[in-house]
C-alpha positions as CSV (number, residue, x, y, z in Angstrom):
1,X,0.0,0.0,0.0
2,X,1.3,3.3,-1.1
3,X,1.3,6.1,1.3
4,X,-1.2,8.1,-1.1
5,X,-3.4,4.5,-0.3
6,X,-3.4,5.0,3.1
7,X,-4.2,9.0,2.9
8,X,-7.2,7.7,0.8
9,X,-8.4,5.0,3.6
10,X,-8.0,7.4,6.2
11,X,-9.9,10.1,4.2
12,X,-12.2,7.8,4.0
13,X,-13.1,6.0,7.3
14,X,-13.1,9.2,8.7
15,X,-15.6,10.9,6.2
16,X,-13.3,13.6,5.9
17,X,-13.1,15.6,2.8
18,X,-9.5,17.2,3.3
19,X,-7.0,15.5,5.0
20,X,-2.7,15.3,4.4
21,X,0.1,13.5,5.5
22,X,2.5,15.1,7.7
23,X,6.2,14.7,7.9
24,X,8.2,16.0,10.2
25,X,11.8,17.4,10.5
26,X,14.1,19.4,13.0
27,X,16.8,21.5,11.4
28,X,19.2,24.2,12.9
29,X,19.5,27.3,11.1
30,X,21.7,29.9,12.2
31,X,21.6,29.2,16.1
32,X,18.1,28.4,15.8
33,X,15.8,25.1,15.9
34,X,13.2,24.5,13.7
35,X,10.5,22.2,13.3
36,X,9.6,21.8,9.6
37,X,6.6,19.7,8.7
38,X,6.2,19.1,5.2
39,X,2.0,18.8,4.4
40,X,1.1,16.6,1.7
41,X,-2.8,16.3,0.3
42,X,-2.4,13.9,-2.0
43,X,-2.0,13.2,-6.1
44,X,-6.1,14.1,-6.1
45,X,-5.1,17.4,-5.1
46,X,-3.1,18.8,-8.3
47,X,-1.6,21.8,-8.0
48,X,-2.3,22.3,-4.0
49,X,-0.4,18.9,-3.2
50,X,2.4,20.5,-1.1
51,X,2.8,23.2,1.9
52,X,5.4,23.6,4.4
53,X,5.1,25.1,8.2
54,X,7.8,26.5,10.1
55,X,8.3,27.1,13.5
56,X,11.1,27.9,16.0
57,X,10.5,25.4,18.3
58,X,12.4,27.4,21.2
59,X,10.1,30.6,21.1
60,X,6.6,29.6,20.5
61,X,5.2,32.9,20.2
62,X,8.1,34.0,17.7
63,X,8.4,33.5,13.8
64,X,5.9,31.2,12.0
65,X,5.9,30.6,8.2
66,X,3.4,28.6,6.1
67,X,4.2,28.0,2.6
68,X,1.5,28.5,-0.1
69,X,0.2,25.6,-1.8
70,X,2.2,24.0,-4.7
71,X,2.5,21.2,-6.6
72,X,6.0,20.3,-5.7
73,X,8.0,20.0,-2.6
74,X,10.7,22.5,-4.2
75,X,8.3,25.1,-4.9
76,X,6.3,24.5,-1.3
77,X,9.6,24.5,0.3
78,X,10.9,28.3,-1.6
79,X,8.0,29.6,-0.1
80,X,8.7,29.2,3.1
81,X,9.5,33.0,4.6
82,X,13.2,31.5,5.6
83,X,13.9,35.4,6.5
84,X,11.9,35.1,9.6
85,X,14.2,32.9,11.1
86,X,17.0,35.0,11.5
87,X,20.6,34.2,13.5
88,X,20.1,34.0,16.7
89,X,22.8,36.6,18.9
């Protein structure tokens, strides 16, 4: 089973119209530590498959980014506002 599959049977057994898959990364950028999670809807959803969410996962009221929807990861991922997150003194 393919994870766009399991997307579908989840979708599904919860009678949800909109759903994604998450995955998850932490990164270090400049002194700070992110938590990127990469959002993915699904091949159903064309041109809207991808977005990407950043946070700074030591300052939880600081920077926040969400990507707009794309149809690749690379695209998703250059729209990520990386200039929020800058070095940390």
């Amino acid at each position: 089973m393919t994870d766009d599959d399991l997307l579908s049977k989840v979708l599904s057994a919860a009678d949800a119209s909109e759903g994604y898959e998450l995955r998850h990364f932490r990164v270090w950028r400049e002194g700070r530590q992110l938590d990127v999670t990469l959002l993915d809807a699904g091949p159903s959803s064309g041109r809207n498959r991808y977005m990407v969410e950043v946070r700074d996962t030591q300052d939880l009221d600081g920077p926040y980014s969400l990507s707009n929807a794309d149809d690749t990861i690379d695209n998703a991922l250059s729209g990520v506002h990386w200039n929020e997150f800058p070095a940390r003194d």
